[in-house]
C-alpha positions, 0 to 999 in steps of 0.5 A, spaced: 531 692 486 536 697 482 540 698 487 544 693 492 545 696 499 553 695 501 553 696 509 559 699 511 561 697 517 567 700 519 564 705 524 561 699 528 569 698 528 571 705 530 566 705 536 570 698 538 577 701 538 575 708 543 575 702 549 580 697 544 575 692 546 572 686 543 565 689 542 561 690 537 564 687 532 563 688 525 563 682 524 557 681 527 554 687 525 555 685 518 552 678 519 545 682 521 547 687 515 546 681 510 539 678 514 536 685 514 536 685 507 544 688 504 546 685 498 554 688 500 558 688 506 563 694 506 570 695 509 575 700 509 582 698 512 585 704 513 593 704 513 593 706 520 588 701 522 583 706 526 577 702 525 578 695 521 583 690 523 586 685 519 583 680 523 576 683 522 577 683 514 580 675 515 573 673 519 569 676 514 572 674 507 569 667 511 563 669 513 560 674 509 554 671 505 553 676 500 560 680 496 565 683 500 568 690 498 574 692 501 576 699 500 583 701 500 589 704 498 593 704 491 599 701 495 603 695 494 601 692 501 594 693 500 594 689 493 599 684 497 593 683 503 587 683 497 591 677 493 592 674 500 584 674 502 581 675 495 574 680 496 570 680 491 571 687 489 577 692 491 574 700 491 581 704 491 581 709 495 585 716 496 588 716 503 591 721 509 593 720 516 590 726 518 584 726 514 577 724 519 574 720 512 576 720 506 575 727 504 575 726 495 576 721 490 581 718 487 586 723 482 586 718 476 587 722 471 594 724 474 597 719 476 594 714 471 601 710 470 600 708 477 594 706 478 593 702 471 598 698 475 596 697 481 588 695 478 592 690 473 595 687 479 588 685 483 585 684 476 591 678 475 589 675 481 581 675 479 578 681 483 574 686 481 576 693 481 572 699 482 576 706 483 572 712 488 573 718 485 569 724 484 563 726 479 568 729 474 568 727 466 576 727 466 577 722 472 571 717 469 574 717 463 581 716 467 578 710 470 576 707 463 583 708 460 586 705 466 582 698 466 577 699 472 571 695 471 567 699 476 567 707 479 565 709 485 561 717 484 563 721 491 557 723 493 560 728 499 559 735 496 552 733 493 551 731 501 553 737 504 551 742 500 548 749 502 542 749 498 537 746 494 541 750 488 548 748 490 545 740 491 541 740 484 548 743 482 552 737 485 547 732 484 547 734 475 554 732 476 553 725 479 548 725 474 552 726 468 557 722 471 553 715 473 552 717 465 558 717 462 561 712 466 555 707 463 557 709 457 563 706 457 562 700 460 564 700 467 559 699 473 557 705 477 556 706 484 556 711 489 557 713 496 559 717 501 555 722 506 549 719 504 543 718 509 536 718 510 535 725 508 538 725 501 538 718 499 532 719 494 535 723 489 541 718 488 536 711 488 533 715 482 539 715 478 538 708 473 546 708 472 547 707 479 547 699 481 550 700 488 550 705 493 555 704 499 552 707 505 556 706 512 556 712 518 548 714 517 546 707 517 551 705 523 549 711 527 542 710 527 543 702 529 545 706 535 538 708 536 533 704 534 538 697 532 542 695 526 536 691 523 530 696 523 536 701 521 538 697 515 530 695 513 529 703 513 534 705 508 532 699 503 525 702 503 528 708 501 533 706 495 526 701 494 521 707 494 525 713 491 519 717 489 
């Protein structure tokens, strides 16, 4: 297959924290993720730890059987807490408190003096780096010029775009994107707002080797079970027509 699956899994972790209790655990949704057939398990600690905890993260650095990528932001604490539990990729991501998920991509290209350090710290300690940021050509070329080893193409505004003109729009741009970030050598994943509806389209895209895919795939474990869930969304990156 073209394309691995990374499972976010943060969501299951949201739906624990309404009632601060100890299920369902992320962990476990991970595990049954990986059985189902996801090449990635996927987790976001944020800040104010709204979803994940650093006891989830601790767990699944020693259970996860596939790869571990650990979204966070470009902080000092961050790095420190990636040195101690070493994932196999870190996705630096832009973060604000009041934001109900992460809104845009990275600005790489405006404070790529910032970034470069903080990539070349985590790279110091053997991890991967990727950096989320939007299907803009300048902050593909800010990522390379920063050293990232990988991009990860917001795919937010192709997901919730009003018309078919607008979506074809977005999704040329994520297009160009994947392309030029290939061009200059770094892996190209994507993600954000991806679902059974609109995932095709961007399974197509040859440049692209990973898709990270949480809300859509834990939302409908909901309903029909974390497995089938997961079955169905690698049958539509597998099937993309």
């Amino acid at each position: 297959m073209g394309q691995r699956l990374g499972v976010n899994v943060d969501h299951v972790a949201t739906l624990r924290q309404a009632r601060r209790t100890t299920y369902p655990d992320p962990v476990t949704a991970a595990a049954m993720a990986e059985l189902a057939g996801a090449q990635q398990i996927t987790i976001h600690l944020r800040e104010d730890r709204r979803h994940i905890q650093d006891r989830d993260l601790r767990i699944l650095r020693e259970t996860t059987q596939t790869l571990l990528n650990l979204e966070m932001a470009a902080t000092t604490e961050m790095v420190k807490i990636a040195y101690e539990h070493k994932p196999d990729v870190v996705t630096l991501v832009p973060e604000r408190r009041e934001e109900l998920t992460t809104e845009g991509g990275l600005e790489v290209a405006g404070q790529r003096e910032h970034v470069a350090k903080i990539i070349k710290n985590l790279k110091d300690g053997e991890i991967t780096v990727s950096l989320f940021i939007d299907p803009d050509l300048d902050q593909v070329r800010a990522s390379h010029k920063v050293n990232a080893d990988r991009i990860e193409l917001h795919t937010g505004r192709y997901c919730e775009a009003r018309n078919e003109k607008e979506r074809a729009r977005e999704l040329a741009r994520i297009v160009d994107a994947a392309k030029a970030g290939t061009k200059l050598g770094m892996g190209v994943a994507a993600g954000h707002g991806l679902n059974y509806d609109n995932v095709q389209p961007i399974a197509r895209i040859t440049e692209i080797d990973e898709l990270n895919i949480g809300h859509a795939i834990v939302a409908r474990a909901v309903l029909v079970g974390f497995d089938r869930a997961v079955r169905e969304m690698l049958d539509l990156m597998r099937n993309p027509g």
